[in-house]
C-alpha positions as CSV (number, residue, x, y, z in Angstrom):
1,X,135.9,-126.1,-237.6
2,X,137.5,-124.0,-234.6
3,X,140.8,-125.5,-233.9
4,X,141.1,-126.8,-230.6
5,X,144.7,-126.6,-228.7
6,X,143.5,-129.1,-226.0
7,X,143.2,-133.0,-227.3
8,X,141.4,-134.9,-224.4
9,X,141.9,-138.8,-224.2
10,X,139.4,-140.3,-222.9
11,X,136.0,-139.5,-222.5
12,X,134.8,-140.1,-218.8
13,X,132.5,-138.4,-216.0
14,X,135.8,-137.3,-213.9
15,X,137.6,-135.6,-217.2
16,X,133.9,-134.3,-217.7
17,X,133.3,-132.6,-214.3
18,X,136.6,-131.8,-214.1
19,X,138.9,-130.5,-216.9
20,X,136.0,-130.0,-219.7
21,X,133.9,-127.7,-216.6
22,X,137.2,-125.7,-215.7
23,X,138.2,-124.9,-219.9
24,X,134.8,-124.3,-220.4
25,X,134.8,-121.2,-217.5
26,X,138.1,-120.3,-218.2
27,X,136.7,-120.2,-222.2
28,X,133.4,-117.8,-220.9
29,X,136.6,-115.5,-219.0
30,X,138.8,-115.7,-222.5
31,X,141.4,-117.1,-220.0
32,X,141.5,-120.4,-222.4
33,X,143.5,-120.9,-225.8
34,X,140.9,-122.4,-227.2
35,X,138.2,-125.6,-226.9
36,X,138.9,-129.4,-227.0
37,X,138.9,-132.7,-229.3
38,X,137.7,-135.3,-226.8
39,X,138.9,-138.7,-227.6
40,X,137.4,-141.9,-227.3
41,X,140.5,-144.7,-226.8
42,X,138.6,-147.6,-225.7
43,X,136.0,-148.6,-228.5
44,X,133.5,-149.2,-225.5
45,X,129.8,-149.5,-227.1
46,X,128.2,-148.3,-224.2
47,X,130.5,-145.1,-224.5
48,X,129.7,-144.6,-227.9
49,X,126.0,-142.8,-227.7
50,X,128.1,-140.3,-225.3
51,X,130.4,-139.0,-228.2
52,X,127.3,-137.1,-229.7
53,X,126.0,-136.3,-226.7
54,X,129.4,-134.5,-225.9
55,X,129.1,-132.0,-228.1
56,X,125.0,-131.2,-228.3
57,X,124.2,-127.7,-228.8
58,X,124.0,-126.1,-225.7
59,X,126.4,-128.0,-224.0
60,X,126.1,-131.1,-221.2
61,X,125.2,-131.2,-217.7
62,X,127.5,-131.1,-214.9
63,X,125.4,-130.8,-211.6
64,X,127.4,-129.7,-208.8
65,X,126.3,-130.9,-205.0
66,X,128.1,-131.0,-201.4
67,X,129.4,-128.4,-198.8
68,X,131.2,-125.3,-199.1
69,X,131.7,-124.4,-195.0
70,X,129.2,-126.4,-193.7
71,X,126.4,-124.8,-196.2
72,X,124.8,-126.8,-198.8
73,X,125.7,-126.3,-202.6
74,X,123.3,-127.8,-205.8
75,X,123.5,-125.8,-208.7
76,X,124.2,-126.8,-212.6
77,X,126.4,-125.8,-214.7
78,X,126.4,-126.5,-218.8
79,X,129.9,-127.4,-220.1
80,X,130.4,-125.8,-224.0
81,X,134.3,-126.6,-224.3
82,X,133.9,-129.4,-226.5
83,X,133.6,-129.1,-229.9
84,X,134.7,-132.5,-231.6
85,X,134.1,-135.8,-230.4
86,X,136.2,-138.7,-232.1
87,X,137.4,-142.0,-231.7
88,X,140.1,-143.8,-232.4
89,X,138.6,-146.7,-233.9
90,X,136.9,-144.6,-236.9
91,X,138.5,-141.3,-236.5
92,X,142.5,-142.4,-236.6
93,X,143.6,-140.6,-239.7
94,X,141.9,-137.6,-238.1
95,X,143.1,-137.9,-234.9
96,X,146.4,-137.9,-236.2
97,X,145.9,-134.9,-238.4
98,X,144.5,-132.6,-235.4
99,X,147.8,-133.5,-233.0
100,X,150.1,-132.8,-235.7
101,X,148.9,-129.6,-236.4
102,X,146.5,-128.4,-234.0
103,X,147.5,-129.4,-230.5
104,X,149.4,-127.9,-227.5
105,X,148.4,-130.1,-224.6
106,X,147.5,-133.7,-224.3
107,X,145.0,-134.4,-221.3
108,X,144.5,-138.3,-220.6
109,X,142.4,-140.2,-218.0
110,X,142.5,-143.9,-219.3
111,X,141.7,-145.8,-216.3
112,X,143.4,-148.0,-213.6
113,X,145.1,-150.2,-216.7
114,X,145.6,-147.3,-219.1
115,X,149.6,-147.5,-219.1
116,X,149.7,-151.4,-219.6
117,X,151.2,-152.8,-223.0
118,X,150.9,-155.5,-224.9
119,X,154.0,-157.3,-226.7
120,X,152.3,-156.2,-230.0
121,X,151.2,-153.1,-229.6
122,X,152.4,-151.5,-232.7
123,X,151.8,-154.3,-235.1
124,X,147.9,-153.1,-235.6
125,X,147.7,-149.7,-237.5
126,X,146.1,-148.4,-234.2
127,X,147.7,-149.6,-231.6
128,X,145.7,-150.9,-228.6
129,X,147.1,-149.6,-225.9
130,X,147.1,-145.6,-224.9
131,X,150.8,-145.4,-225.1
132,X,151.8,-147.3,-228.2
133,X,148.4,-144.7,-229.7
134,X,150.4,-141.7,-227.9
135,X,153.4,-143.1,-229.6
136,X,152.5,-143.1,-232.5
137,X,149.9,-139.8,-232.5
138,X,153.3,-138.1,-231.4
139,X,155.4,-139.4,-234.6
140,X,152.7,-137.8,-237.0
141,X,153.4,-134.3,-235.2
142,X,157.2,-135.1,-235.3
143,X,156.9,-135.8,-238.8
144,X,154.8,-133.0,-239.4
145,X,157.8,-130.5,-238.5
146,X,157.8,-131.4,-234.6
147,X,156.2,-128.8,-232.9
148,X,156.8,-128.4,-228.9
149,X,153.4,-129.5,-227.0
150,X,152.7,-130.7,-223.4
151,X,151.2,-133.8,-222.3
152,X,149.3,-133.4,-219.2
153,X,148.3,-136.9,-217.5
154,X,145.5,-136.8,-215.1
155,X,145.5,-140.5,-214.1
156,X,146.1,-141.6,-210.6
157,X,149.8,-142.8,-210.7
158,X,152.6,-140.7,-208.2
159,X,154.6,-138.6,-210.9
160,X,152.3,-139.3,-213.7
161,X,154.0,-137.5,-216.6
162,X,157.5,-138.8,-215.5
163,X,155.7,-142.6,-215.6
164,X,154.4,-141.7,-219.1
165,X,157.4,-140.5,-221.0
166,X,159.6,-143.4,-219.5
167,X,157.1,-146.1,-221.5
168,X,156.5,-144.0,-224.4
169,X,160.3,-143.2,-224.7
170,X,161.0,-147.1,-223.8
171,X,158.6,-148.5,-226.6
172,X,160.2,-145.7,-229.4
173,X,163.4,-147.1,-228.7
174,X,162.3,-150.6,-228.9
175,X,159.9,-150.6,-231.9
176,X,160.7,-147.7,-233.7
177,X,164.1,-147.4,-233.3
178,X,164.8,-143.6,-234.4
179,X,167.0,-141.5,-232.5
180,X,166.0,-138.1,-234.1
181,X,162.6,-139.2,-232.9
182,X,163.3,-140.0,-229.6
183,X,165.8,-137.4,-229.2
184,X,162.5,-134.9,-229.6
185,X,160.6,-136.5,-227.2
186,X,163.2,-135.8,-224.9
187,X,163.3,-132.2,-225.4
188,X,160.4,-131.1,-227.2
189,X,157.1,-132.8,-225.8
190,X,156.9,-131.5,-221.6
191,X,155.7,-134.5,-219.7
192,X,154.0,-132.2,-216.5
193,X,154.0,-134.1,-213.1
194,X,149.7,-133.7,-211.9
195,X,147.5,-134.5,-209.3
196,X,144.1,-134.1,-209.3
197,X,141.2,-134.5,-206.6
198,X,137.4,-134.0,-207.2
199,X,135.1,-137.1,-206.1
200,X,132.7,-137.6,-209.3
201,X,130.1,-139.3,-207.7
202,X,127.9,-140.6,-210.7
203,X,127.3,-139.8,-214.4
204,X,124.2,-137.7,-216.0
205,X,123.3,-139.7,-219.2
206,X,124.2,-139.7,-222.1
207,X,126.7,-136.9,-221.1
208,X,127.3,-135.0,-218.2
209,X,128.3,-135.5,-214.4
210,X,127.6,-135.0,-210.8
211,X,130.7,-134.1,-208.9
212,X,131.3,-132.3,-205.4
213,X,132.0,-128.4,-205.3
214,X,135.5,-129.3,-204.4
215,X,138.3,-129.6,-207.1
216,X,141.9,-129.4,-207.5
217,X,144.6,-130.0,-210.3
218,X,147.9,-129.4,-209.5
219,X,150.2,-129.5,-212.1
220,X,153.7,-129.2,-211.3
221,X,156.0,-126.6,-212.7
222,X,159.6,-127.5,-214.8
223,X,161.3,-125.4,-217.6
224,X,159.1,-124.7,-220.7
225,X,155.8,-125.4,-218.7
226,X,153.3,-122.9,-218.8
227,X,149.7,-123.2,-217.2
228,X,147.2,-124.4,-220.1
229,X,144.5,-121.8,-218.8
230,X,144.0,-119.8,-215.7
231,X,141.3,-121.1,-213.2
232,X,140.9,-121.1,-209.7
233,X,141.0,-124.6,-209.0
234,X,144.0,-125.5,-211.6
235,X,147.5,-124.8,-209.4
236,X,150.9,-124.4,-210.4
237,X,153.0,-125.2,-208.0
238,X,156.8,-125.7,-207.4
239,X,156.6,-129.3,-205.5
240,X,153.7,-131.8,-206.0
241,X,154.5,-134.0,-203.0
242,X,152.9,-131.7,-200.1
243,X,149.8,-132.0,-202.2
244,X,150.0,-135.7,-202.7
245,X,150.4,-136.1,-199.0
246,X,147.6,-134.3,-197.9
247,X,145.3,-136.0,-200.3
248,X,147.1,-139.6,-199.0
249,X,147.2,-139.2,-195.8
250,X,143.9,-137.1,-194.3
251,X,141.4,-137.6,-197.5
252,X,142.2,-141.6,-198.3
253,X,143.6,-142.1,-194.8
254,X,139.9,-140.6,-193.4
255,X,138.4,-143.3,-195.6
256,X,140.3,-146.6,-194.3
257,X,140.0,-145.3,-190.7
258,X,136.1,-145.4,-191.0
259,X,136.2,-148.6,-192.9
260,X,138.2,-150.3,-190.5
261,X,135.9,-149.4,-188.0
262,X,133.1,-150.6,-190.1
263,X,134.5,-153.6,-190.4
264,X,135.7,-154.1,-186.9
265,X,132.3,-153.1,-185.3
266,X,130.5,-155.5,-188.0
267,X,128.4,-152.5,-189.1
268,X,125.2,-152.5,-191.6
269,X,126.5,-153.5,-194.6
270,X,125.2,-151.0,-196.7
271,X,126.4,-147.9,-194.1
272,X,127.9,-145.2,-196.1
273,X,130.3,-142.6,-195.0
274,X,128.0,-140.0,-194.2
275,X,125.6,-141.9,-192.2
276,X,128.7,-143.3,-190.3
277,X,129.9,-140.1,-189.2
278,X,126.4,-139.5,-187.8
279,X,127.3,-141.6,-185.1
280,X,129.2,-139.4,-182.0
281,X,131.7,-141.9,-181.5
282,X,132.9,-142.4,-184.5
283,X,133.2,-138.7,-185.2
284,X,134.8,-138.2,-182.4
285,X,137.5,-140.8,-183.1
286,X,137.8,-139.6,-186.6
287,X,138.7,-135.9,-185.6
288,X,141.0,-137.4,-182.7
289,X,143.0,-139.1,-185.2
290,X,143.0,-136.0,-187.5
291,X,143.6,-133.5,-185.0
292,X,146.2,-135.5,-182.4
293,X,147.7,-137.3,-184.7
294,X,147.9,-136.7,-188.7
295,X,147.9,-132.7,-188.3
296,X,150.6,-133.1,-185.3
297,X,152.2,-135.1,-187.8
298,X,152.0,-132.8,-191.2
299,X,153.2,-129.6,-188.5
300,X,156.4,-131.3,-188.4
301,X,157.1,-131.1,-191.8
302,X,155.6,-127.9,-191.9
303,X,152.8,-128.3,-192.7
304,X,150.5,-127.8,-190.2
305,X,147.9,-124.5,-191.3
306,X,147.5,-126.7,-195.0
307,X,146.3,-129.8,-193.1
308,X,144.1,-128.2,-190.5
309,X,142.7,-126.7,-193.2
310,X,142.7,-130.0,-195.7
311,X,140.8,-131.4,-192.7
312,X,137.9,-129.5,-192.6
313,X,136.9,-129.6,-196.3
314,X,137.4,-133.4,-195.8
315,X,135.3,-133.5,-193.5
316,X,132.9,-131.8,-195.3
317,X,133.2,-133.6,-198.3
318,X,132.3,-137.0,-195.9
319,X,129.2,-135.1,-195.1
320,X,128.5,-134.3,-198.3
321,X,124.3,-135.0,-198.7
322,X,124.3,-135.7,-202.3
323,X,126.7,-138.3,-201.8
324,X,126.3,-141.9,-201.2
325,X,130.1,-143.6,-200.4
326,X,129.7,-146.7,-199.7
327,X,131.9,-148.0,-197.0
328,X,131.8,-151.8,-198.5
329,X,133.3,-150.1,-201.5
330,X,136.1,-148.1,-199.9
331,X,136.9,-151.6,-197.9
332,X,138.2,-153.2,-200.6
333,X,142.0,-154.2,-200.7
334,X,141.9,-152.7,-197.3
335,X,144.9,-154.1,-196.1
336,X,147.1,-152.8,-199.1
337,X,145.2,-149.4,-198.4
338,X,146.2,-149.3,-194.6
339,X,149.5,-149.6,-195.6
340,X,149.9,-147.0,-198.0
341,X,147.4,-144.2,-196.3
342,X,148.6,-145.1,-192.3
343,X,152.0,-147.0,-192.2
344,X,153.5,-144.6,-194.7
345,X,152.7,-141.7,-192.6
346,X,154.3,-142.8,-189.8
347,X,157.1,-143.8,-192.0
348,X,157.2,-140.5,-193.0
349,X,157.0,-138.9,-189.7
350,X,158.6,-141.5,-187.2
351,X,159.1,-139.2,-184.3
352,X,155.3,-138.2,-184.0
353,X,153.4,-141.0,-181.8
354,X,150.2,-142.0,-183.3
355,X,148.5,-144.4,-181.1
356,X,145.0,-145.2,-182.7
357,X,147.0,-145.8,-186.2
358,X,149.5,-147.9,-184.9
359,X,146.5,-149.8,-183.9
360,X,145.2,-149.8,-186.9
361,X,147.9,-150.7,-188.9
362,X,149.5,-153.4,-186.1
363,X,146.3,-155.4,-186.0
């Protein structure tokens, strides 16, 4: 068996149409270390058929639809990268052999919840949660001689890898007590800051995706970090907060702007972004908003050209004709989502007036 540098936690459509598709081109360019060990963390029956299916000869499916510049895109790509498909309730010992001796990054996408912990999350001999089975995946490699590797988070937390290592270094020190231990997870395991962006609108069974053609991973550099693989849409960059603004405040903001007016104007309820921004007004509104207001807003801190631009693939993206967004969905927790996509921009930019947020977020 090939040995694969990149172990993969979790096994779902984004990590599919995202990081497996980019390792896979970068593999076909020889711009890749190597292939992946895709691990299932949840024990989820209904995932189980897609283990297999992962790593069929030939590859899996990952059908890419949308916009590029206003002109449609539908084309399908097969995705080859992955070569072993495991899981950690049958495949532990193995698991355990392959990041002690094989790995140099850990990818993870484990969900919404995939950082919680239980009070006894070591007692089982594999642990339930994803950081008390990181934990202990890492003390096999450290007792194995200790290798340097990267872990590489991809889920949707603001400074993702610093997040991380503060649990997995907090439960070390409280249920494994071992300083030598800790000490080289201090130094010796790189806990990257990333971001990612690619809407991944629905899955291709048993494995496979369809995502737009837009995608970005921005992985933030620090001492000892180097890229994993070189790919167009995979960024290293100095400073991760210009990208986490743009995505925040024109992408998500665009989102609760048209579901607020969905809501306020009592709209049909199964109206989806695209066929709301068929409606003049509303476009109209929308592009006042980005162009008077949020771009005004990100030219003050400089900003300005990357959010002009930011706006128009949005905007594309919202059109996209393969892609049914539901604005019921995107309502939910709407007031927790005004005030993190609207009121913190104007937080963040006080001196900028913004008129039809304010009205949004003052209602």
């Amino acid at each position: 068996m090939t040995k694969t540098p990149f172990v993969q936690f979790g096994t779902s459509r984004f990590l599919q149409a995202h990081v497996d598709l980019f390792i896979s081109e970068a593999l076909e360019r020889q711009a890749a270390p190597g292939p992946i060990t895709v691990v299932q963390t949840t024990g989820s029956p209904e995932r189980s058929g897609r283990l297999a299916a992962l790593t069929q000869p030939g590859g899996f499916p990952v059908a890419i639809r949308g916009l590029v510049d206003g002109k449609s895109v539908d084309r399908v790509e097969r995705v080859t990268s992955v070569t072993r498909a495991l899981s950690t309730n049958d495949d532990w010992d193995a698991i355990r052999g392959i990041v002690a001796d094989e790995a140099d990054f850990l990818i993870s996408n484990t969900g919404d919840t995939g950082y919680d912990i239980a009070g006894d999350d070591l007692s089982a001999r594999v642990p339930r949660s994803f950081p008390g089975k990181l934990l202990m995946l890492l003390k096999a490699r450290f007792d194995a001689g200790g290798k340097p590797l990267t872990v590489l988070p991809c889920e949707l937390v603001s400074r993702n890898g610093d997040v991380l290592k503060a649990i997995v270094l907090k439960l070390a020190y409280e249920r494994l007590d071992d300083p030598r231990f800790s000490a080289w997870l201090e130094s010796q395991v790189i806990w990257a800051n990333t971001l990612v962006d690619r809407i991944v609108s629905e899955p291709i069974e048993p494995a496979g995706a369809v995502a737009e053609p837009y995608a970005l991973w921005a992985i933030e550099r620090q001492s000892g970090l180097r890229a994993p693989f070189a790919h167009e849409c995979v960024l290293m960059v100095d400073d991760l907060t210009p990208y986490e603004k743009l995505k925040l405040h024109i992408l998500n903001l665009g989102h609760t702007v048209l579901a607020d007016i969905w809501i306020r104007q009592g709209r049909r309820p199964w109206e989806t972004v695209r066929q709301i921004l068929a409606d003049a007004d509303v476009a109209e509104r929308l592009d006042h908003i980005y162009g008077q207001e949020v771009v005004t807003a990100f030219a003050v801190k400089g900003l300005g050209p990357q959010a002009s631009a930011y706006v128009e693939t949005t905007l594309d993206r919202f059109r996209n004709p393969f892609l049914d967004h539901r604005l019921a969905d995107i309502a939910s927790h709407h007031a927790e989502k005004i005030a993190r996509r609207i009121v913190e921009l104007r937080r963040w930019c006080p001196g900028v007036a913004m008129p039809m947020l304010r009205a949004i977020s003052d209602q």
